[in-house]
C-alpha positions as CSV (number, residue, x, y, z in Angstrom):
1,X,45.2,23.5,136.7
2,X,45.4,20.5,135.2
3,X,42.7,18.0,133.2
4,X,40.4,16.2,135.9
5,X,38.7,13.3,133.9
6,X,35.8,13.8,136.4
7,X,34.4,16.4,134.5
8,X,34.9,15.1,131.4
9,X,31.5,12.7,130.2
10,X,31.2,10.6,126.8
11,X,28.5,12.0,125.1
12,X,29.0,9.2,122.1
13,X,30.5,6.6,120.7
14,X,30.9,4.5,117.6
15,X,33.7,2.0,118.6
16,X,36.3,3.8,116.7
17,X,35.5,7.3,117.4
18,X,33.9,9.2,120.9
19,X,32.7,12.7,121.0
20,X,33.5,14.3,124.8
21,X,31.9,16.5,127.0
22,X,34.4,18.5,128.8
23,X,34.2,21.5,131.6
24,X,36.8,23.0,133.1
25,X,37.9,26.5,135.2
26,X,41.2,25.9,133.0
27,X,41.7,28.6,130.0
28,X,41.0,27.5,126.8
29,X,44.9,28.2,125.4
30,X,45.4,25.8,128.4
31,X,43.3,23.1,127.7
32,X,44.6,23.6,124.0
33,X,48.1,23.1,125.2
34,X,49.9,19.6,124.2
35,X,50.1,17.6,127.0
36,X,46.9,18.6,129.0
37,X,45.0,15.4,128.4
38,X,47.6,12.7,128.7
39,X,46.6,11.6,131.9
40,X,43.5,10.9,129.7
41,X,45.1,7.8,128.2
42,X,45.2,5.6,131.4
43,X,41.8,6.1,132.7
44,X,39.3,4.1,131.9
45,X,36.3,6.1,131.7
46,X,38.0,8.7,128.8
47,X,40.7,6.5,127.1
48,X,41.5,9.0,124.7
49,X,42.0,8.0,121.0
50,X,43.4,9.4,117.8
51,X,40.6,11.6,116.0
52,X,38.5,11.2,118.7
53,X,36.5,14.8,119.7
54,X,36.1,16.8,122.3
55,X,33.9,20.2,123.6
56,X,35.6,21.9,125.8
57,X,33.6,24.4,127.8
58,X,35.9,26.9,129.5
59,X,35.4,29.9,131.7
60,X,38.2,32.1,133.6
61,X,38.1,35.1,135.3
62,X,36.1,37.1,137.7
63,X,33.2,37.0,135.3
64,X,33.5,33.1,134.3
65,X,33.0,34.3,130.5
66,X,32.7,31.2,129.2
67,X,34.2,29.7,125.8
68,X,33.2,26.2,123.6
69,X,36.0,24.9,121.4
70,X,35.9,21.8,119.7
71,X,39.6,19.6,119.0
72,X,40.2,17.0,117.2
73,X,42.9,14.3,118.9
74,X,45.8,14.0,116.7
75,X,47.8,12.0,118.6
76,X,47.2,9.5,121.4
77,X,50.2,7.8,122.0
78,X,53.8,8.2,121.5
79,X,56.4,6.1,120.3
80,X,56.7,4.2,123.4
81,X,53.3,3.6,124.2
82,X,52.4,6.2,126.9
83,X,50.6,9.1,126.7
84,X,51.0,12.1,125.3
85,X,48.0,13.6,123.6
86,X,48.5,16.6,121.3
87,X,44.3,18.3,120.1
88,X,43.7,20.4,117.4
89,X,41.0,23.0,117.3
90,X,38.6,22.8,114.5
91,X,37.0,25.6,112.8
């Protein structure tokens, strides 16, 4: 699949910083994978920053089992100005 800013919700922000709400079928490795938020960057209700955070709640399988990781935005942009959003887990 791929990220569906529908189901991803601003739980805060500070101006320079926004922690995100975000749940998905996807698998976590997935949603960990550079590139999976940079539609994230055009849309205007999760414009996507550098060190901004998000939750990701995930679940896959027959059993939904159901994961929380946290990232970290690294990168929002690229050299040219579009999107291409690499996250880091935190531990």
């Amino acid at each position: 699949m791929s990220f569906d800013a529908t189901k991803m919700h601003c739980l805060f922000s500070n101006g320079d910083q926004s922690l995100y709400l975000y749940n998905t079928a996807d698998a976590a490795a997935t949603v960990a994978a550079d590139g999976y938020f940079d539609s994230a960057i055009d849309d205007e209700q999760v414009p996507l920053r550098e060190k901004d955070l998000v939750i990701a709640v995930t679940s896959t399988g027959v059993s939904a089992s159901m994961d929380v990781d946290v990232y970290v935005v690294q990168n929002a942009l690229d050299e040219s100005g579009d999107g291409d959003v690499t996250v880091a887990a935190l531990s």
